[in-house]
N, C-alpha and C positions, 0 to 999 in steps of 0.2 A: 335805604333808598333816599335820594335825593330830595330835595323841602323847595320848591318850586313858587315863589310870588305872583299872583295877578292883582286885577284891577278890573275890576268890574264898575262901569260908569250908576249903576241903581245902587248897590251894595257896598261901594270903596274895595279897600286891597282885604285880602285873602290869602293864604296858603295853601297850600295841595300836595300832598308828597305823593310821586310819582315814579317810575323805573326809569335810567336814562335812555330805553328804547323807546318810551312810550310816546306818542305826539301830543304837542303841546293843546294844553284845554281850548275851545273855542266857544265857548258857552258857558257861565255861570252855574256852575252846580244849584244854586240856590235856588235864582230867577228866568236863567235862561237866555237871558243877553249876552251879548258879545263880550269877550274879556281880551284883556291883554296882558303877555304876561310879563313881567318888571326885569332887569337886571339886578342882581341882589346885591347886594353892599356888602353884608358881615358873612364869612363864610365861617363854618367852625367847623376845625383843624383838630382832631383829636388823636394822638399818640395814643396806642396801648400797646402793653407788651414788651416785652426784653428784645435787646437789639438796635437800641442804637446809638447813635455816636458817643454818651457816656459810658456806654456799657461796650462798644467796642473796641474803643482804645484805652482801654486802664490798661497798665503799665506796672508791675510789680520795683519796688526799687533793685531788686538783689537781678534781676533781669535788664535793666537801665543801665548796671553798671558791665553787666555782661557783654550789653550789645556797642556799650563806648569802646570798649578795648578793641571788641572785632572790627567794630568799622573805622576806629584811627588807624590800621593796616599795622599797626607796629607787633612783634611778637610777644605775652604774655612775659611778664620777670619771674625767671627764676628763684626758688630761696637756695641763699647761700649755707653750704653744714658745714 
């Protein structure tokens, strides 16, 4: 769930974590007064998990060299006996 800032004018700023459906606080949980709530600066970004961009482009080399030849359009050399 989302971490939500106010400000409450008796009490200073605050946090709240709340559901993104839920409506924003309009009373101080603590006092009861009016709050406002802040735009937040630091957002934190957390990656877990397998799936992404290092993980889905590795490239094996014996495969690199597979996929040069198919796409320079030229035909594969033959060995000579």
């Amino acid at each position: 769930m989302p971490l939500y800032e106010y400000r409450c004018e008796k009490c200073g700023d605050f946090e709240q974590e709340q559901a993104i459906t839920e409506a924003p606080l309009e009373k101080c949980p603590t006092c009861g007064n009016p709050v406002k709530r802040l735009i937040s600066r630091n957002v934190g970004l957390v990656f877990k998990g397998s799936g992404f961009h290092i993980t889905d482009y590795v490239r094996n080399n014996s495969s690199e060299n597979s996929s040069e030849s198919k796409s320079s359009g030229e035909p594969p050399e033959k060995k000579s006996e």
